[in-house]
gemmi code that builds the backbone of each chain (N, CA, C; Angstrom):
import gemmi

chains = {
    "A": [
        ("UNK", (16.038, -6.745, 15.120), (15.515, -7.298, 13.871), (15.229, -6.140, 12.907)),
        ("UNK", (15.863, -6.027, 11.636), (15.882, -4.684, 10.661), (14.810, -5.560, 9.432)),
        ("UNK", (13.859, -5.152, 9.522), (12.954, -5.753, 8.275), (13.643, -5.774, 6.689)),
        ("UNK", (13.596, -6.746, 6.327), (14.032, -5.943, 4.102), (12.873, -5.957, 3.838)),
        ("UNK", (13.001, -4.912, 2.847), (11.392, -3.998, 2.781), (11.819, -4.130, 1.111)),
        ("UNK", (11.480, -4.363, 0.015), (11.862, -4.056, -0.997), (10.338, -4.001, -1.903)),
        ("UNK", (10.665, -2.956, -2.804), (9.236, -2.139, -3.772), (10.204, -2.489, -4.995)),
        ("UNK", (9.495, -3.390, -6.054), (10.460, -3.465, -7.251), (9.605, -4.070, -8.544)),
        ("UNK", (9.972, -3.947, -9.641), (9.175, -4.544, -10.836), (9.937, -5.810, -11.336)),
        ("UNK", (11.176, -6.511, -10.634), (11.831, -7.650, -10.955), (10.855, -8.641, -10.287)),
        ("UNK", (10.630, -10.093, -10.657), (10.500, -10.893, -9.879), (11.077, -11.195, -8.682)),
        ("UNK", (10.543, -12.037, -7.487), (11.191, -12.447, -6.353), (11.342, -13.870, -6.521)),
        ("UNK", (12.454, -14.240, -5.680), (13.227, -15.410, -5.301), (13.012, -16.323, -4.331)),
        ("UNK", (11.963, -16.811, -4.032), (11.159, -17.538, -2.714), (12.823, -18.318, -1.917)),
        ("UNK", (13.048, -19.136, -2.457), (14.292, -19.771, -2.064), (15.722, -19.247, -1.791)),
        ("UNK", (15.917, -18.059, -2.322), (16.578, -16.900, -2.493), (16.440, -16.290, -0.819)),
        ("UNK", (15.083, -15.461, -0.980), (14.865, -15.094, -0.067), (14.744, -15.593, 1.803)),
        ("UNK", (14.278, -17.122, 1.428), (14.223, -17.799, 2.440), (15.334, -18.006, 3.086)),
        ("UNK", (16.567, -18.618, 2.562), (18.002, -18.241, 2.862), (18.704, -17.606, 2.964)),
        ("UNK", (18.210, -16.310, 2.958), (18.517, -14.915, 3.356), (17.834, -15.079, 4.763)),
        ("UNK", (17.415, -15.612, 4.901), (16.895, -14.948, 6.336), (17.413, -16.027, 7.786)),
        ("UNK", (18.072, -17.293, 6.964), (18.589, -18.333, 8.000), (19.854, -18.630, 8.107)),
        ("UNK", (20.184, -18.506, 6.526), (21.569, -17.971, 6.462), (22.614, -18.078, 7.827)),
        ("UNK", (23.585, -19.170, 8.482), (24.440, -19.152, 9.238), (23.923, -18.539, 10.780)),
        ("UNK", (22.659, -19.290, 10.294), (22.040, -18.988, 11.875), (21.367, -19.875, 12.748)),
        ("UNK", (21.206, -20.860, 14.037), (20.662, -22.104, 14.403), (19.446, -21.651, 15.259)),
        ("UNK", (19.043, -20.283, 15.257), (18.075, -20.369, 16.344), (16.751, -20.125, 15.725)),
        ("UNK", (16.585, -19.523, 14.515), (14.948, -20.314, 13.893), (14.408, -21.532, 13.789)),
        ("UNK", (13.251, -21.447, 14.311), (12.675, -22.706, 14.013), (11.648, -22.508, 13.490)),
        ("UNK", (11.274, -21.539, 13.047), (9.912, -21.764, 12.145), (10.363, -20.539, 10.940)),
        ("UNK", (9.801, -20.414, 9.669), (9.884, -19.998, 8.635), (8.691, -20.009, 7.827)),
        ("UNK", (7.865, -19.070, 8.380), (6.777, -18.590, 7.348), (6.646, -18.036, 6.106)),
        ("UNK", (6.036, -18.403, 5.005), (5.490, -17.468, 3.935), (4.788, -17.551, 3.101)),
        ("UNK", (4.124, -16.106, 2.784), (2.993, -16.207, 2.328), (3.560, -15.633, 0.777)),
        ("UNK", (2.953, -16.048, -0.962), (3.070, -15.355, -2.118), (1.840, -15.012, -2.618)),
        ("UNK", (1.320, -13.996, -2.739), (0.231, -13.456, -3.324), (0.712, -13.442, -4.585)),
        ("UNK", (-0.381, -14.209, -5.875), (-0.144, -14.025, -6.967), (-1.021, -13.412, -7.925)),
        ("UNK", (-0.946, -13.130, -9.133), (-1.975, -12.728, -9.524), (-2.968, -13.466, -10.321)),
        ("UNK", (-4.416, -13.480, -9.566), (-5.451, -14.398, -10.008), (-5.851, -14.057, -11.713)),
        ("UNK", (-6.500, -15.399, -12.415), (-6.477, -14.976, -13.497), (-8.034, -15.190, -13.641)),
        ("UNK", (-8.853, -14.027, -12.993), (-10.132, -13.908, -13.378), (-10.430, -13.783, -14.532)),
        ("UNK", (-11.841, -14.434, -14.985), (-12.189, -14.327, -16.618), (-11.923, -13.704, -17.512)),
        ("UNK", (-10.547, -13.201, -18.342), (-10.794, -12.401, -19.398), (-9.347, -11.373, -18.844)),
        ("UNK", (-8.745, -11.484, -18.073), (-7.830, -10.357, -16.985), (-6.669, -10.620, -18.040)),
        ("UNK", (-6.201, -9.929, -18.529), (-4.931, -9.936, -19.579), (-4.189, -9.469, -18.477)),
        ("UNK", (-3.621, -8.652, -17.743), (-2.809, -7.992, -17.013), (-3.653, -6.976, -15.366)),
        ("UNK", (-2.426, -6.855, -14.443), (-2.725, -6.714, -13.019), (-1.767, -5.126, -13.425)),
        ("UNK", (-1.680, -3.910, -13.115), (-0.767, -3.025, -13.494), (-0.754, -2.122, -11.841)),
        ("UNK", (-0.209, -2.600, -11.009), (-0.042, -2.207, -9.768), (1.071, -0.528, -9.522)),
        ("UNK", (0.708, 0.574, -8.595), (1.307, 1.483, -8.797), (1.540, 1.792, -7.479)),
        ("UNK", (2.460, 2.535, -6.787), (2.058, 2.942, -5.461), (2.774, 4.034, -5.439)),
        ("UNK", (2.948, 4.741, -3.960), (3.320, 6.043, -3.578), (4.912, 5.694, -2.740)),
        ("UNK", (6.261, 6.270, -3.872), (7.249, 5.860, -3.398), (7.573, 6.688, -2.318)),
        ("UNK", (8.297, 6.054, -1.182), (8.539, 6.632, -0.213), (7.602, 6.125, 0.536)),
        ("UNK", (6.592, 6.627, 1.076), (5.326, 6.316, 1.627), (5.427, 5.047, 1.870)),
        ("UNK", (5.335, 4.478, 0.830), (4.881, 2.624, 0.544), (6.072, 2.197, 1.860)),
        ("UNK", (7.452, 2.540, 1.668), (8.019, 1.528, 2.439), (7.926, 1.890, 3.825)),
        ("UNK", (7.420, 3.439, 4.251), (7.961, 3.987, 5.615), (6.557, 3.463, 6.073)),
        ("UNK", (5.605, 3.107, 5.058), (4.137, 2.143, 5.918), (4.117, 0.648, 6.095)),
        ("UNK", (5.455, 0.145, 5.032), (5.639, -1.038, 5.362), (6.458, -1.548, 6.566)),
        ("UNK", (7.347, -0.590, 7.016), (8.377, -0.665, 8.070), (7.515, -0.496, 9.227)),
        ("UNK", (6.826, 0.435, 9.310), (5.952, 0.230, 10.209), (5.179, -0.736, 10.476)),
        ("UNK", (4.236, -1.142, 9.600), (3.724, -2.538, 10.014), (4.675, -3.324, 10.608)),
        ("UNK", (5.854, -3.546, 9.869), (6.770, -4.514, 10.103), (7.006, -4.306, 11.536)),
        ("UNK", (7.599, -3.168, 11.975), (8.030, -2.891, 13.558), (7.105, -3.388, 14.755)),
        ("UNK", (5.489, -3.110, 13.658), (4.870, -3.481, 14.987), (4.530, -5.044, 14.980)),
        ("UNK", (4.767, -5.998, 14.030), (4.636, -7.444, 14.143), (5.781, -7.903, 14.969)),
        ("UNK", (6.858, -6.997, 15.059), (7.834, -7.321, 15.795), (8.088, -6.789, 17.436)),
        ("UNK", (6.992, -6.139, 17.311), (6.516, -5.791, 18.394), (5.919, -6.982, 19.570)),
        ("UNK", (4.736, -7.329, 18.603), (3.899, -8.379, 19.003), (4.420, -9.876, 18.955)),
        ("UNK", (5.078, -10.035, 18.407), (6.005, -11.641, 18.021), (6.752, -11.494, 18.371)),
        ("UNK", (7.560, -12.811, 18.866), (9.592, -12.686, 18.907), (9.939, -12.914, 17.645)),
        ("UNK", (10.359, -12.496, 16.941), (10.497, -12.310, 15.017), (12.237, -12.112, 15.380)),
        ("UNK", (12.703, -13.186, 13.911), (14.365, -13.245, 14.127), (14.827, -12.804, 12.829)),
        ("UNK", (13.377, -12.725, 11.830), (13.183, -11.911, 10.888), (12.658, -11.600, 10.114)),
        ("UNK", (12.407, -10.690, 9.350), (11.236, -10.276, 8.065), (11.133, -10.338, 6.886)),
        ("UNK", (11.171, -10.032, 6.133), (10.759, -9.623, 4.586), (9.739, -9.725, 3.863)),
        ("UNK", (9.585, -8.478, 3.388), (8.254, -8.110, 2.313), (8.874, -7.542, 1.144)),
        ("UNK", (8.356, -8.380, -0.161), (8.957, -7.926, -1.127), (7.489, -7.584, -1.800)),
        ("UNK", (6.898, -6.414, -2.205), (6.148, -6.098, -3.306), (6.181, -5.345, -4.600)),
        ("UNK", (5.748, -6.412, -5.422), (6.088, -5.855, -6.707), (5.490, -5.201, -7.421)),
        ("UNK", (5.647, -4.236, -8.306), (4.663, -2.574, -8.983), (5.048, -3.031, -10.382)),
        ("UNK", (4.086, -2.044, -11.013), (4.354, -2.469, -13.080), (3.306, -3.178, -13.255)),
        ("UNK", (3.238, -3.511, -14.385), (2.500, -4.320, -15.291), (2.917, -6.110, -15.113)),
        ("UNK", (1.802, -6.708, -14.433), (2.098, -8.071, -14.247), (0.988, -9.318, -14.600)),
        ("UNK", (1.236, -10.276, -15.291), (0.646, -11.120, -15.930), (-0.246, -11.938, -15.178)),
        ("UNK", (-1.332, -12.048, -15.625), (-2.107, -13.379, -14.538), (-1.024, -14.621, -14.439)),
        ("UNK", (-1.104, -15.268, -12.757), (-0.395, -16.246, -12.826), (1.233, -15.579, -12.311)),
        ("UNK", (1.640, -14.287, -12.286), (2.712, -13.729, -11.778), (2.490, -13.703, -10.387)),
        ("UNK", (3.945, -13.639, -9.445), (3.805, -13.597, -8.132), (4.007, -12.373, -7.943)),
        ("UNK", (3.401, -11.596, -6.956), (2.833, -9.741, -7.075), (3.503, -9.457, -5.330)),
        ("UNK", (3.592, -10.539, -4.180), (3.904, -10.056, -3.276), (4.692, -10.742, -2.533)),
        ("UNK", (5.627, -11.414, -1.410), (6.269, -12.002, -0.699), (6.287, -11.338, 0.506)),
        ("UNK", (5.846, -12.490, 1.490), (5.986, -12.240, 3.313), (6.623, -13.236, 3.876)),
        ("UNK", (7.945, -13.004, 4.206), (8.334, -13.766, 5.271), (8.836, -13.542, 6.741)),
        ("UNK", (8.082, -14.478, 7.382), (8.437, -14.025, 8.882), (9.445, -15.393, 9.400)),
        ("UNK", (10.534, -14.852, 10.242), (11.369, -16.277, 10.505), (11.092, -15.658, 12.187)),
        ("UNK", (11.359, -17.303, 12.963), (10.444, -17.102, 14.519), (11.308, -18.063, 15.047)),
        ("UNK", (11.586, -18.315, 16.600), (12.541, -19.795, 17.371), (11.539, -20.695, 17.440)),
        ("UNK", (9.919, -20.356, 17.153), (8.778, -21.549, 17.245), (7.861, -21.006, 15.916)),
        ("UNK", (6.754, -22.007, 15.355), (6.234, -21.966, 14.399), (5.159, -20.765, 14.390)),
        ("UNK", (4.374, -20.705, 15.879), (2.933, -20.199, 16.176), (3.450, -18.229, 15.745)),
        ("UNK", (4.402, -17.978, 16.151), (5.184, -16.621, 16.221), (5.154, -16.123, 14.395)),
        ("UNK", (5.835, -17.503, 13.815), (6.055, -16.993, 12.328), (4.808, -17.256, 11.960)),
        ("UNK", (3.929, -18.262, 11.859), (2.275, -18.219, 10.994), (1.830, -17.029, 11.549)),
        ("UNK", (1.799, -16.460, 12.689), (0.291, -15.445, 13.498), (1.161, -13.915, 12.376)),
        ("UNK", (2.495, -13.812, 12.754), (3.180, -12.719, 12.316), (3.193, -12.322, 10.367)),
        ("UNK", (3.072, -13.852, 10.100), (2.962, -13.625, 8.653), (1.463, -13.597, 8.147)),
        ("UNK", (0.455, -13.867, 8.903), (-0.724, -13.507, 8.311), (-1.082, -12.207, 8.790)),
        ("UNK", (-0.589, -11.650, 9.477), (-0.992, -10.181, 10.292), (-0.274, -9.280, 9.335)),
        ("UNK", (0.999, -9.630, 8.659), (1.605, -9.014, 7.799), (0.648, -8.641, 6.538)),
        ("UNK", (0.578, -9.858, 5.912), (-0.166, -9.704, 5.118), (-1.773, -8.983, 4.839)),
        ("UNK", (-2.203, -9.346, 6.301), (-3.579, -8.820, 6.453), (-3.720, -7.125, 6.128)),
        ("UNK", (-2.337, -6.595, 7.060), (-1.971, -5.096, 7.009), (-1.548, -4.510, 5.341)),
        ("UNK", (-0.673, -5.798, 4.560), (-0.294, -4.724, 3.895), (-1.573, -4.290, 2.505)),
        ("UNK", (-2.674, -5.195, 2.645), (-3.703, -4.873, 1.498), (-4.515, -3.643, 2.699)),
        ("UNK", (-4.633, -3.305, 3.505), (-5.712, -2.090, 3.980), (-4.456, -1.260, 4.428)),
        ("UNK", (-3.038, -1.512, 4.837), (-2.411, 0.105, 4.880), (-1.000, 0.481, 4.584)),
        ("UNK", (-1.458, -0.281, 2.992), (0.279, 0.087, 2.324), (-0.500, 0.554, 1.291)),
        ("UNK", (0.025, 1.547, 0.481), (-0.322, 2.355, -0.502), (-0.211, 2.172, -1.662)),
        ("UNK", (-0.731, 0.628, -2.187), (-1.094, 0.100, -3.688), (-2.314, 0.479, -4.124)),
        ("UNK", (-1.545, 0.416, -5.593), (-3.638, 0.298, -6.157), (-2.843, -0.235, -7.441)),
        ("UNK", (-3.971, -1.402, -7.241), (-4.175, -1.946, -8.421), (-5.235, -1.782, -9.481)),
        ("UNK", (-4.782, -1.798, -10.748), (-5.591, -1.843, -12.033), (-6.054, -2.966, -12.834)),
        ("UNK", (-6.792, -2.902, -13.388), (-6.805, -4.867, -14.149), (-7.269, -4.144, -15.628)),
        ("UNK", (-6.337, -4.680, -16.560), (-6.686, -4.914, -17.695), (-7.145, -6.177, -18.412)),
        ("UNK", (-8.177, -5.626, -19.383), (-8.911, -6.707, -19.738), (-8.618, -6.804, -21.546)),
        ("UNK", (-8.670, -8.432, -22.042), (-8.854, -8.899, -23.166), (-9.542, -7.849, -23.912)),
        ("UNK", (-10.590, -7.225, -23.555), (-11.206, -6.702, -24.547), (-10.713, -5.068, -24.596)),
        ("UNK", (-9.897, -4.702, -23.885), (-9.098, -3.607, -23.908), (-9.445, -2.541, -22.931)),
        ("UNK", (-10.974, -3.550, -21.883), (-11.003, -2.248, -20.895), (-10.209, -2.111, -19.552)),
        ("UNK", (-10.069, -1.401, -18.787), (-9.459, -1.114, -17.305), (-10.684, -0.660, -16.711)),
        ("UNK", (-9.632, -1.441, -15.236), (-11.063, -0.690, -14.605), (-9.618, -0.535, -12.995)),
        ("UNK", (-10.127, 0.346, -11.876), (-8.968, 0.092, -10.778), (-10.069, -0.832, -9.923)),
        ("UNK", (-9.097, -1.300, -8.877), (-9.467, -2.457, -8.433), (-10.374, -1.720, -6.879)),
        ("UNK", (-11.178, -2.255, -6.442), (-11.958, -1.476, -5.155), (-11.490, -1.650, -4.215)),
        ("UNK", (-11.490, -1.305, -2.891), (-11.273, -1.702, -1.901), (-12.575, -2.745, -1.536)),
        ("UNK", (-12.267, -4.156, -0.859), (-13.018, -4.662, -0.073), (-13.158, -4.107, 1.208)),
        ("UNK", (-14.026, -4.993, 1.604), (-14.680, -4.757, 3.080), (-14.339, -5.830, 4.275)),
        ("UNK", (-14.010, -7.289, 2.998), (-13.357, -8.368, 3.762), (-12.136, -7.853, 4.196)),
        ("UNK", (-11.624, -7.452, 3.471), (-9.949, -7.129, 3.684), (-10.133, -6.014, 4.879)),
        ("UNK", (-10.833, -4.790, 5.460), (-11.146, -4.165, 6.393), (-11.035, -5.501, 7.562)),
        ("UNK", (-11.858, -6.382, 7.231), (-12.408, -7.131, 8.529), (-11.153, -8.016, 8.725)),
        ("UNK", (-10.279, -8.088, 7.902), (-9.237, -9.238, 8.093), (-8.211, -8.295, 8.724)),
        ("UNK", (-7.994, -7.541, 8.474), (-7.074, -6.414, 9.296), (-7.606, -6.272, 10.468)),
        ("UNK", (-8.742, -5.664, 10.772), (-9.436, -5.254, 12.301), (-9.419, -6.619, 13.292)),
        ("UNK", (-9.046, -7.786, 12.706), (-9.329, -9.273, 13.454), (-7.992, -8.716, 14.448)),
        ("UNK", (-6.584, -7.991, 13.780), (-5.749, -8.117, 14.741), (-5.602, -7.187, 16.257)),
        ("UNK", (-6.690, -6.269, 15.521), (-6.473, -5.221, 16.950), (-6.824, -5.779, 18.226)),
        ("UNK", (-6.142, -4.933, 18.648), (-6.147, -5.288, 20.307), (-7.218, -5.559, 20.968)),
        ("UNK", (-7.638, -6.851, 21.744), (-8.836, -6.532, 22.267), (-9.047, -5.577, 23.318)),
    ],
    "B": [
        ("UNK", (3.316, 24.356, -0.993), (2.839, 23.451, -0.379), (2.617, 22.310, -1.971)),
        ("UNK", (3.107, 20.881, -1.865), (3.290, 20.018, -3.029), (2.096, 18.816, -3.021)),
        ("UNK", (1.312, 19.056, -3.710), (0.215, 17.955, -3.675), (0.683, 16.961, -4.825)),
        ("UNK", (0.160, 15.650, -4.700), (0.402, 14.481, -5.302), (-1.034, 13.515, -5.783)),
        ("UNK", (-1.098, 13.707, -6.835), (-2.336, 12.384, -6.933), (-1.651, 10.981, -7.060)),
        ("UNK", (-2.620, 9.845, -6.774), (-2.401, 8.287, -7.197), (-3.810, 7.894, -8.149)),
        ("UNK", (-3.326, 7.075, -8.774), (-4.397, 6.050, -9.014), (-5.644, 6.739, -10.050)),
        ("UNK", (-7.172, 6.616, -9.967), (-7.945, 6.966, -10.604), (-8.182, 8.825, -10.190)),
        ("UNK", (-7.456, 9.418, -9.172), (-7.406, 10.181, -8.494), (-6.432, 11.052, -9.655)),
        ("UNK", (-5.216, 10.505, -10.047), (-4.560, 11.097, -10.664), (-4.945, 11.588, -12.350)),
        ("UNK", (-5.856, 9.928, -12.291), (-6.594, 10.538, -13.949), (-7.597, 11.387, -14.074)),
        ("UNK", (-7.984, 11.569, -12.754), (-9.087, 12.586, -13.027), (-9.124, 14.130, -13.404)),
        ("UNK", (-7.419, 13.915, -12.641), (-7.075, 15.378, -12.365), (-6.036, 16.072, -13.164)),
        ("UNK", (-5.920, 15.087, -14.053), (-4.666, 14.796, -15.526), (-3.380, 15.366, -15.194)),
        ("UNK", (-2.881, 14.976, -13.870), (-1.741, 15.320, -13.517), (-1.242, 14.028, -12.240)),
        ("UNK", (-0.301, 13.951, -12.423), (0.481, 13.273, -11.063), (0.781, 14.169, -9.947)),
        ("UNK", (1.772, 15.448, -9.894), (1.596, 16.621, -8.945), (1.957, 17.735, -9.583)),
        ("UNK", (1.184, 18.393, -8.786), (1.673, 19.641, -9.022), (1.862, 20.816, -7.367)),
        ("UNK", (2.869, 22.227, -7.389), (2.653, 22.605, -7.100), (1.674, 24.022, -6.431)),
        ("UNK", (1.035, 24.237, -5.157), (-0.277, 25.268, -5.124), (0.135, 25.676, -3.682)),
        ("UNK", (-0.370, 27.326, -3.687), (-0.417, 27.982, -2.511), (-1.642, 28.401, -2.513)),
        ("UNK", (-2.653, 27.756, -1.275), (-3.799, 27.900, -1.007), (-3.434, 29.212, -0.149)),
        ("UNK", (-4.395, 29.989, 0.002), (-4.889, 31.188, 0.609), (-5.178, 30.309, 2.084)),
        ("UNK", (-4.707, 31.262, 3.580), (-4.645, 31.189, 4.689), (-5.841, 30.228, 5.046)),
        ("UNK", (-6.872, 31.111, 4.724), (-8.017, 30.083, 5.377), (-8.248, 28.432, 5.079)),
        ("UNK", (-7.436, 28.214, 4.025), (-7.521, 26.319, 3.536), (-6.484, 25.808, 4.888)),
        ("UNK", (-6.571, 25.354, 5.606), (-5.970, 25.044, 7.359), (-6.420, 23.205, 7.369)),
        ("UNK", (-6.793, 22.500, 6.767), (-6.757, 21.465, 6.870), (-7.238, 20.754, 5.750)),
        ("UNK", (-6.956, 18.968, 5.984), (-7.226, 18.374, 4.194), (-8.486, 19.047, 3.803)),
        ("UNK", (-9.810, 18.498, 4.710), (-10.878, 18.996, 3.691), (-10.917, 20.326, 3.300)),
        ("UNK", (-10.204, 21.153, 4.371), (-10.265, 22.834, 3.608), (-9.574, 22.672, 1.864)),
        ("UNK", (-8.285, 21.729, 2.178), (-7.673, 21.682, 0.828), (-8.037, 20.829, -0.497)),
        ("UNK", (-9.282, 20.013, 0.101), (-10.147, 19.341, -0.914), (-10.828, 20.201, -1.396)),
        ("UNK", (-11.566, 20.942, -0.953), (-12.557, 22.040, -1.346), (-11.998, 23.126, -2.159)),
        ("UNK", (-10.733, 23.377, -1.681), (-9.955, 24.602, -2.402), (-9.487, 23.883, -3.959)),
        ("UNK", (-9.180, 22.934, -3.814), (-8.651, 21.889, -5.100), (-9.697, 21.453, -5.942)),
        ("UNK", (-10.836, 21.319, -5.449), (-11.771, 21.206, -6.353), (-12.226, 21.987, -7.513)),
        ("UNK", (-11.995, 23.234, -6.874), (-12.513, 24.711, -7.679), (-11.201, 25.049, -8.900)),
        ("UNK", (-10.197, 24.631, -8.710), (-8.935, 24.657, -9.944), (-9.207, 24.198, -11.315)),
        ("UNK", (-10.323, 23.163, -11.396), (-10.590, 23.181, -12.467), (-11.261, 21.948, -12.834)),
        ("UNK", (-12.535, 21.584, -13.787), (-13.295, 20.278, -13.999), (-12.588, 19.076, -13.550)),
        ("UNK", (-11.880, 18.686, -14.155), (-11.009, 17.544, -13.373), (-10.430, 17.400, -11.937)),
        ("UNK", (-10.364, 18.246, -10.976), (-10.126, 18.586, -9.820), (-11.490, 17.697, -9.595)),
        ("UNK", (-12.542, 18.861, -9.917), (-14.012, 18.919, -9.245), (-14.191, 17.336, -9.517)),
        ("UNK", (-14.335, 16.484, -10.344), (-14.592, 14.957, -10.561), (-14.119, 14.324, -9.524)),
        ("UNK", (-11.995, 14.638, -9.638), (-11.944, 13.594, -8.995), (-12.523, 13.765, -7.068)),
        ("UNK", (-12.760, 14.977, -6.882), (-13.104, 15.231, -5.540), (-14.232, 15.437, -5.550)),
        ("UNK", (-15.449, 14.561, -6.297), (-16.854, 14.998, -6.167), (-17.392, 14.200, -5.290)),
        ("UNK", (-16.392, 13.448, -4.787), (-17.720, 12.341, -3.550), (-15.824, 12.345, -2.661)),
        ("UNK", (-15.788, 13.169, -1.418), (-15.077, 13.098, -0.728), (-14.783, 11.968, -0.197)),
        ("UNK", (-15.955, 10.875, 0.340), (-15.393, 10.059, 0.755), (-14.887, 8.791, 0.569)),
        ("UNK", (-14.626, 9.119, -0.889), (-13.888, 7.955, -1.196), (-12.847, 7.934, -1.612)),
        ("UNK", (-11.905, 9.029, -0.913), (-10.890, 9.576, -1.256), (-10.407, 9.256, -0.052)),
        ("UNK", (-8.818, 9.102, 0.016), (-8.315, 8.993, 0.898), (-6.979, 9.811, 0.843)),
        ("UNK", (-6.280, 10.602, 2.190), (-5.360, 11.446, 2.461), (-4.137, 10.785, 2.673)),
        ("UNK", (-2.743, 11.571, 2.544), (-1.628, 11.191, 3.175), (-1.316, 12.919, 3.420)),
        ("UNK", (-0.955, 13.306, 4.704), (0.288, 14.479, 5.053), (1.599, 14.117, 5.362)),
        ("UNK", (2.531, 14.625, 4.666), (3.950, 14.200, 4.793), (4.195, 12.319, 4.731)),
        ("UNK", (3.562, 12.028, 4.068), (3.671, 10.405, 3.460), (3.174, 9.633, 5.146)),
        ("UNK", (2.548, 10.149, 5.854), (1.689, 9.397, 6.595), (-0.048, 9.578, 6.798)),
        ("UNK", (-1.049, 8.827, 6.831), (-1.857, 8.529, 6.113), (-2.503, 9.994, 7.265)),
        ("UNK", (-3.553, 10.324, 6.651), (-4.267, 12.065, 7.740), (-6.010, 11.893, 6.984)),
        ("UNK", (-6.293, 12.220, 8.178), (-7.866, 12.617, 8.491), (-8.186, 13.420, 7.488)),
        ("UNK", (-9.612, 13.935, 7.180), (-10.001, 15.317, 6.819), (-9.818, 16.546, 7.876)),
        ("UNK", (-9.074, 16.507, 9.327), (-9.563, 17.675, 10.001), (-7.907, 17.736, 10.275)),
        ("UNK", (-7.199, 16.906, 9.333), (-5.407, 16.605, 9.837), (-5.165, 18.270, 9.307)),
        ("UNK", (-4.032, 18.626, 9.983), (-3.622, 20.219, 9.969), (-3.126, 20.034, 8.380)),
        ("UNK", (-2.788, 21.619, 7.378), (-2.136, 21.108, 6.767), (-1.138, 22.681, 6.193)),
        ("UNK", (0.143, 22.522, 6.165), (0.878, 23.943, 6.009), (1.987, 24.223, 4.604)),
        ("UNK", (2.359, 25.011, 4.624), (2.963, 25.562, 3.242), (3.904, 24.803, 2.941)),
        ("UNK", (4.752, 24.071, 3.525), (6.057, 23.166, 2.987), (5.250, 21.995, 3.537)),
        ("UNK", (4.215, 21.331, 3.327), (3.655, 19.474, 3.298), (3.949, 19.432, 2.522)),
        ("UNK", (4.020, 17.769, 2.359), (3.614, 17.199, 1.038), (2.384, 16.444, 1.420)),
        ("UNK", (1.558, 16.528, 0.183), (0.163, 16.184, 0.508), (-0.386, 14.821, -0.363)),
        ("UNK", (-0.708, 14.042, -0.250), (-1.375, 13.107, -1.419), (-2.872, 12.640, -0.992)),
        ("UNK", (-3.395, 12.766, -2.260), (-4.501, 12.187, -2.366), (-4.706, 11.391, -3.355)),
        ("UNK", (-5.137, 9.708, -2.625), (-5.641, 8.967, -3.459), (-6.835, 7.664, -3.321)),
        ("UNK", (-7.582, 6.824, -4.080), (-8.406, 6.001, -3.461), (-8.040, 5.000, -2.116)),
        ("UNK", (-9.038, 4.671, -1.694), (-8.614, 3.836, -1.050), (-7.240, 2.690, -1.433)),
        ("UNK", (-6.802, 1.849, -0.582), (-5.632, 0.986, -1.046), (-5.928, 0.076, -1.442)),
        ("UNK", (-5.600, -0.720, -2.527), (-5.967, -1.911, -3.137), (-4.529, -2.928, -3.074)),
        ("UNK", (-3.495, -3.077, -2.093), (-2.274, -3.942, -2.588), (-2.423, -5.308, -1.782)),
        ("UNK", (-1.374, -5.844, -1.873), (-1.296, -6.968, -1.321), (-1.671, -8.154, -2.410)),
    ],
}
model = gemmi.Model(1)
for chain_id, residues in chains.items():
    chain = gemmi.Chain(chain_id)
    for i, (resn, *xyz) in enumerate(residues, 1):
        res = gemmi.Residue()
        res.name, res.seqid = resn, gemmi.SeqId(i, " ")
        for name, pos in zip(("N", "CA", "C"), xyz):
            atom = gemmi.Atom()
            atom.name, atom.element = name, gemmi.Element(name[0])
            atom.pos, atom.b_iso = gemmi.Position(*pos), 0.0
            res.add_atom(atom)
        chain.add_residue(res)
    model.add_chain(chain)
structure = gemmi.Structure()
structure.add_model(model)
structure.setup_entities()
């Protein structure tokens, strides 16, 4: 299983993508995914996301390797998108394809959980009234990642 | 040795990267936080509270005590905010 890993400022293709991954094939049976979009908190004119090229994908492949580690995964994709993006834009795509359902839900929320605490975004938020501010790290997002380690 | 800022890290320090040859004794990140600080006001800001800074050596993520040598590449930036 070779993950598609893609870092880009185009939109993604949910339906596009989904058939990329089943595409002339009978042994999935489940097809997970998750779209992170961007929330339009009070006043948020724009989300302006940046990351560290190179880095970003050789930490996304990794995650990826190790969900495929832990799951029988028939396949992947993470598409996240960088630039300047509008409240109401879709900012991320996870899909996990599995031969049963439990494999693709556990694999696509573990995906996701990983890539906000150890893929190398940062986001900015611009505001109506012309200020920025960068976005913090939570503490939830720590705890939603640590849920997967090993007991 | 090629250091890299991200993020609020990079505005502090009014550069994206640049290159620096620390003197022998800078041997690991925090040696090279400390040495980077002293380059100049904006250094010193963005590295005035270490720990809320976070490392990469050779584009995988490193400790403060991670080794660090003349051909790395080094980045420093906040914690991660994606997803």
């Amino acid at each position: 299983m070779t993950p598609r890993i893609a870092i880009q400022e185009a939109p993604f293709d949910l339906g596009a993508e989904s058939a990329r991954l089943t595409a002339g094939r009978t042994d999935v049976g489940g097809l997970a995914s998750f779209v992170g979009l961007c929330r339009a908190d009070d006043g948020l004119a724009a989300m302006v996301l940046e990351h560290y090229p190179g880095m970003t994908e050789r930490a996304i492949d990794r995650i990826a390797q190790e969900a495929a580690g832990r799951w029988p995964l028939l396949g992947c994709t993470v598409i996240h998108r960088v630039g300047r993006l509008p409240p109401g834009a879709p900012i991320v795509l996870v899909l996990t394809a599995s031969s049963h359902r439990a494999a693709a839900l556990e694999s696509c929320a573990f995906l996701i959980d990983w890539l906000k605490t150890g893929a190398p975004f940062w986001k900015r938020e611009e505001w109506a009234d012309g200020t920025a501010r960068w976005v913090e790290a939570k503490a939830e997002d720590d705890a939603a990642t640590a849920r997967w380690a090993p007991a | 040795m090629r250091v890299l800022y991200f993020a609020w890290v990079r505005q502090r320090v009014g550069m994206a990267e640049e290159e620096v040859a620390p003197p022998e004794t800078v041997r690991d990140v925090a040696g090279l936080i400390a040495w980077l600080s002293a380059r100049s006001p904006g250094h010193a800001s963005a590295f005035a509270n270490p720990r809320t800074i976070r490392a990469a050596v050779n584009q995988d993520f490193a400790g403060p005590d991670h080794p660090v040598a003349a051909n790395d590449e080094i980045a420093f930036f906040p914690p991660v905010t994606g997803g």
